[in-house]
C-alpha positions as CSV (number, residue, x, y, z in Angstrom):
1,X,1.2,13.4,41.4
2,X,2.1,14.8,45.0
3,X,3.7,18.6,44.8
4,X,4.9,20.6,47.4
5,X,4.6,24.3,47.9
6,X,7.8,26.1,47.9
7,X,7.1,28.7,50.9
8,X,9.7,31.3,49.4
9,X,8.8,31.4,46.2
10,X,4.8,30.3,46.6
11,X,5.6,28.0,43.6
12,X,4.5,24.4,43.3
13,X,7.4,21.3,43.3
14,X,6.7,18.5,42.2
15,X,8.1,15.6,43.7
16,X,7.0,12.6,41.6
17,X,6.2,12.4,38.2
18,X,7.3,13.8,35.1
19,X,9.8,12.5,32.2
20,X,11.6,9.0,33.5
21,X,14.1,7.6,31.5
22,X,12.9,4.7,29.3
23,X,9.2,6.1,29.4
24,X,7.1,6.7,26.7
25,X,6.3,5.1,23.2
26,X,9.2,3.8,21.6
27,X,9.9,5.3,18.3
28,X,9.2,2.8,15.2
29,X,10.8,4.8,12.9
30,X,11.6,7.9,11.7
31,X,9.0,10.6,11.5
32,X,8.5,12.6,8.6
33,X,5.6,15.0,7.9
34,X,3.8,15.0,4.3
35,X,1.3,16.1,2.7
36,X,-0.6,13.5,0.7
37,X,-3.7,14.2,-2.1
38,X,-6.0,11.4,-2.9
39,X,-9.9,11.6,-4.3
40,X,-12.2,11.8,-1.3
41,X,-13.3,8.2,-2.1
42,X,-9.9,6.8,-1.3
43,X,-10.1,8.7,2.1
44,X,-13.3,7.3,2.5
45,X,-11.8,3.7,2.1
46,X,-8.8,4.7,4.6
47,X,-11.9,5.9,7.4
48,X,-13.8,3.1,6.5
49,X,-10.5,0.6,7.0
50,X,-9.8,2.9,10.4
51,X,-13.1,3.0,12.0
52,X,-13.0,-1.0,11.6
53,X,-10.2,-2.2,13.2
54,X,-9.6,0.5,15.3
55,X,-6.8,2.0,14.0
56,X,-5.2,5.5,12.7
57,X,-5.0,7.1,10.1
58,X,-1.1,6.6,10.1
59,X,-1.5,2.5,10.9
60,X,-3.8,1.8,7.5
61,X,-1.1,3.9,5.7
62,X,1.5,2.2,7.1
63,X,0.6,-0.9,6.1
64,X,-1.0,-0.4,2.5
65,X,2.9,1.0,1.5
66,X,4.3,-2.0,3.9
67,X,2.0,-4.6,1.7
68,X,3.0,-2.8,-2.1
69,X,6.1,-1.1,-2.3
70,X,7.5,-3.4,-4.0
71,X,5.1,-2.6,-6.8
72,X,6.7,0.7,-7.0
73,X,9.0,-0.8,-9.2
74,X,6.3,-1.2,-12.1
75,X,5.4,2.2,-12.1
């Protein structure tokens, strides 16, 4: 990123860079923040299921409640 030095102000510009329009990760949905309590073997099976493929903590969950909500009916 080139910046400039404003010679009034001794302040930095910067002249590329920064938020663009269209940049950044594109929302899949909307974010909600939760607090969830399961036994620490079931957080061990959501690491284990992480540190496999790769993916976050917010991916496995994603996908176990993609995969069974439709189960939530029999509860």
């Amino acid at each position: 990123m080139e910046k400039l030095i404003d010679s009034k102000n001794s302040e930095l510009i910067r002249t590329k860079g920064g938020s663009r329009k269209g940049a950044g990760r594109k929302p899949i949905g909307v974010t909600r923040k939760i607090s969830l309590t399961l036994p620490q073997s079931l957080w061990e099976e959501i690491d284990r299921c992480c540190h496999r493929g790769d993916h976050s903590v917010s991916e496995v969950l994603r996908s176990i409640i993609e995969d069974n909500l439709h189960n939530a009916d029999l509860l």
